[in-house]
ZAMARGU-4260 file (C-alpha; in steps of 0.2 Angstrom, whole numbers, plus 5000, padded with zeros to 4 digits):
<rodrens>
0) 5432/5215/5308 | 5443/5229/5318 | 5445/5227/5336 | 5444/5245/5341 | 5457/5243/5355
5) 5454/5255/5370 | 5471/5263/5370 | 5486/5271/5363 | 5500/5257/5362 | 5512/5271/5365
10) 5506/5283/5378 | 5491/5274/5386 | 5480/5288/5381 | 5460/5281/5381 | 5453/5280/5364
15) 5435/5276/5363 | 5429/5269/5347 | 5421/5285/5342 | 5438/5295/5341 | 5444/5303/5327
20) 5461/5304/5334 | 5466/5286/5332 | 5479/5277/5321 | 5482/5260/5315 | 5492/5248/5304
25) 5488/5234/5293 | 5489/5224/5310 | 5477/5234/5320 | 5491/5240/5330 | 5482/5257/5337
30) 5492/5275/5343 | 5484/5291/5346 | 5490/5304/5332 | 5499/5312/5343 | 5509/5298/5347
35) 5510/5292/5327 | 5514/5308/5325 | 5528/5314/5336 | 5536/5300/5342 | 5535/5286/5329
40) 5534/5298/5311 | 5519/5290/5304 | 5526/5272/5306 | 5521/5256/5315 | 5536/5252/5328
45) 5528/5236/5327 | 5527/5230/5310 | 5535/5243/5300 | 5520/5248/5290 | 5511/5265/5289
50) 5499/5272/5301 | 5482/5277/5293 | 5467/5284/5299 | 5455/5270/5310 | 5437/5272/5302
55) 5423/5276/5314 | 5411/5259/5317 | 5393/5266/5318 | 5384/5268/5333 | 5370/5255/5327
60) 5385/5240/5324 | 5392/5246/5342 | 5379/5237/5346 | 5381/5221/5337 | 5400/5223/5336
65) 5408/5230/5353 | 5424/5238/5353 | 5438/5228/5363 | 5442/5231/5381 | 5459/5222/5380
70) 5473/5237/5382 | 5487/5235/5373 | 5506/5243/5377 | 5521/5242/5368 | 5532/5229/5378
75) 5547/5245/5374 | 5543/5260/5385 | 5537/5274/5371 | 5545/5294/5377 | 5527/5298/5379
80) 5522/5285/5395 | 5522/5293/5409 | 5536/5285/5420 | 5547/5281/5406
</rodrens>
């Protein structure tokens, strides 16, 4: 089962579960699109692999299944961070 990690890896930027502006790799690393986008081209600085499109968990398994509250950040400051 995903985690549904709270944040952007890159940037910081809060990304509930619900958001449809959320990418991932096959290791659940998770960037905004922005940040997948712009700053890293669609691949996972991480593992190397694609970024796709993380699916939406319904509001009823939510429920069952929360989303995590671990944040996560890239050890390597992205351009995006504030501060960096």
């Amino acid at each position: 089962m995903l985690k549904l990690k709270p944040n952007c890896e890159c940037c910081d930027r809060d990304l509930p579960p619900e958001s449809l502006e959320v990418m991932i790799c096959s290791f659940e690393c998770t960037f905004c699109t922005a940040c997948a986008a712009t700053v890293l081209g669609g691949i996972c600085p991480n593992c190397g692999g694609n970024l796709v499109a993380r699916p939406i968990r319904p509001p009823a398994m939510l429920l069952k299944h929360p989303a995590s509250a671990e944040r996560h950040l890239r050890a390597q400051p992205c351009p995006a961070r504030a501060g960096s």
